[in-house]
C-alpha positions in Angstrom: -117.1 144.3 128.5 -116.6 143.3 131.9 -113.6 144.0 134.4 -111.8 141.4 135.9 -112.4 141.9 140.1 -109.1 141.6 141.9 -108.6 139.0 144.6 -108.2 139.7 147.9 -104.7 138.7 149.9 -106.5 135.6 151.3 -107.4 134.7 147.5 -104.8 134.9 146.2 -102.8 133.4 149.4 -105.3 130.1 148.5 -103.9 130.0 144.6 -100.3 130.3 146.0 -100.9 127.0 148.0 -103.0 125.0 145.6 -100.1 125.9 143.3 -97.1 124.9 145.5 -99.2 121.8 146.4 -100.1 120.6 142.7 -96.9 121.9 140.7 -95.1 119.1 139.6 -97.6 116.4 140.2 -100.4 114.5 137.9 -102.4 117.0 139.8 -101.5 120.3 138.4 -103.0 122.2 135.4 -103.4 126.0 135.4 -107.3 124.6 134.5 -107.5 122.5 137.9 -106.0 125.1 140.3 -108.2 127.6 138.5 -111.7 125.5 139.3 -110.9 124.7 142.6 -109.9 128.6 143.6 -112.4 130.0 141.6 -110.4 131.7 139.5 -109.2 131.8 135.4 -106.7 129.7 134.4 -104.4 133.0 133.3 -105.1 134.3 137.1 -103.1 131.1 138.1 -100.3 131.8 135.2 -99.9 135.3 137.1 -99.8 134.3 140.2 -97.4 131.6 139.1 -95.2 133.8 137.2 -95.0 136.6 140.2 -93.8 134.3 143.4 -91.3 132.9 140.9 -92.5 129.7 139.9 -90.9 127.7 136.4 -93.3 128.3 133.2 -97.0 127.6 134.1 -97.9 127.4 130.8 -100.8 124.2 130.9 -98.7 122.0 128.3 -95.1 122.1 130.0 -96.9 121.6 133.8 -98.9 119.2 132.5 -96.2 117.1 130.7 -94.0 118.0 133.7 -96.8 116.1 136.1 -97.6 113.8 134.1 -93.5 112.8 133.9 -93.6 112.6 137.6 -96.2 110.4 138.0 -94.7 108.1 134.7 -91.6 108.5 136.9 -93.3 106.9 140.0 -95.3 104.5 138.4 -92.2 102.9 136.8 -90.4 102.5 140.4 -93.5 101.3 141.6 -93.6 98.7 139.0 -89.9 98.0 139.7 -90.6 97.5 143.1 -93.4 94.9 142.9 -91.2 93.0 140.0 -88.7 92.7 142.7 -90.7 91.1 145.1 -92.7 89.0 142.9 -89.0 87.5 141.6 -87.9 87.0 145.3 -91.2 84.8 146.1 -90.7 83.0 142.4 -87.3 82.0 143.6 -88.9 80.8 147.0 -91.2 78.5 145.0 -88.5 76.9 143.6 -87.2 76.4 146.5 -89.6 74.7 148.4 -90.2 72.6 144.9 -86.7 71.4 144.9 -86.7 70.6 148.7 -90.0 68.7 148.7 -88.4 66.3 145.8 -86.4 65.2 148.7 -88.9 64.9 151.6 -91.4 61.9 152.4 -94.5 61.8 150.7 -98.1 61.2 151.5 -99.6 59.1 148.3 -102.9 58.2 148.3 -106.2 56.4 146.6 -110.0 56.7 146.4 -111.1 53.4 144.9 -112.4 49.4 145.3 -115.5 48.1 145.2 -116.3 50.1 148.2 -115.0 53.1 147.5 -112.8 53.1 150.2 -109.4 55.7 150.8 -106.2 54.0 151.4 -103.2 56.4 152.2 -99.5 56.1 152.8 -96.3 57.8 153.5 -93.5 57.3 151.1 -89.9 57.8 151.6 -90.3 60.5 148.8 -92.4 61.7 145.6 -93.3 59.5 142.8 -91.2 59.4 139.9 -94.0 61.4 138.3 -94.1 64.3 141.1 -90.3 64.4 141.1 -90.9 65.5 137.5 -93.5 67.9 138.4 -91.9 68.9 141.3 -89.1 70.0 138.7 -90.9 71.7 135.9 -92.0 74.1 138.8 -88.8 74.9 140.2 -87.7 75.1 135.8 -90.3 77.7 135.5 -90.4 79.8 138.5 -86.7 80.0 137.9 -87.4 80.7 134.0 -89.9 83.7 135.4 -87.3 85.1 137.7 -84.7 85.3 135.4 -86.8 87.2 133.0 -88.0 89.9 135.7 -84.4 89.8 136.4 -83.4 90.9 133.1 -86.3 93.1 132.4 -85.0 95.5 134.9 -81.4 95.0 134.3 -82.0 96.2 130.4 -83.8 99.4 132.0 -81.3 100.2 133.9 -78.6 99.9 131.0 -81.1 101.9 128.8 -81.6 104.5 131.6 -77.6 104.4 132.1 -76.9 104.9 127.9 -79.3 107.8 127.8 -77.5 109.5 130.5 -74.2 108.8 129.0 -75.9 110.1 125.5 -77.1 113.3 126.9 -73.4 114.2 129.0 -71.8 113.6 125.6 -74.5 115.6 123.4 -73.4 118.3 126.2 
């Protein structure tokens, strides 16, 4: 049965840092820092274990990463919801502002085929509407990106509250 060699200080040294870099991240797995040092995955558990590092074992880091990165993703998502609910109230905006404004109306047609165009004081009975059921729904989509993140946040705040009372 074969020995295990032991690693030299500038080993080891590389293990420390691939662990400090990784630990807590999607990136981190005793198996991962392992491969790319060259070393077993128990090696890494040692190593972890002696400069005081929480429980290497591959399952808690893992979930522990793998929270993180849920973690990040979710504000991430947050973030983009927020900015596509500002620009959905913008269209709505401009929607309900251009029912007011002049309008440019105009025809392909006659025996000749010919375009005719005009300027009208404003939209068509017809592009009022449609002007409307744009501003209806970007309004309608705001609202529910509105309160998608607003029922987070209470469900975030109740488990906090749940978890201070369960002590």
């Amino acid at each position: 049965m074969a020995s295990a060699r032991r690693l030299t200080a500038e080993e080891r040294q590389i293990v420390i840092d691939e662990i400090r870099r990784t630990f807590g991240t999607a990136e981190f797995s005793t198996r991962k820092v392992g491969k790319v040092c060259g070393v077993s995955e128990g090696t890494v558990r040692n190593i972890a274990k002696s400069i005081g590092m929480p429980s290497c074992a591959p399952d808690e880091a893992s979930r522990e990463g793998v929270k993180n990165a849920i973690e990040q993703a979710k504000l991430n998502s947050a973030a983009r919801r927020t900015s596509l609910a500002s620009r959905l109230l913008d269209v709505a905006e401009r929607a309900l502002d251009d029912m007011g404004r002049s309008a440019l109306v105009f025809n392909f047609g006659g025996k000749n085929n010919t375009y005719a165009e005009r300027v009208i004081e404003k939209p068509t009975f017809a592009d009022q509407r449609n002007l409307m059921i744009i501003a209806a729904t970007a309004i309608d989509k705001h609202r529910i990106l509105d309160q998608y993140d607003a029922v987070a946040a209470r469900a975030s705040a109740f488990d906090q509250w749940l978890e201070t009372m369960a002590g």
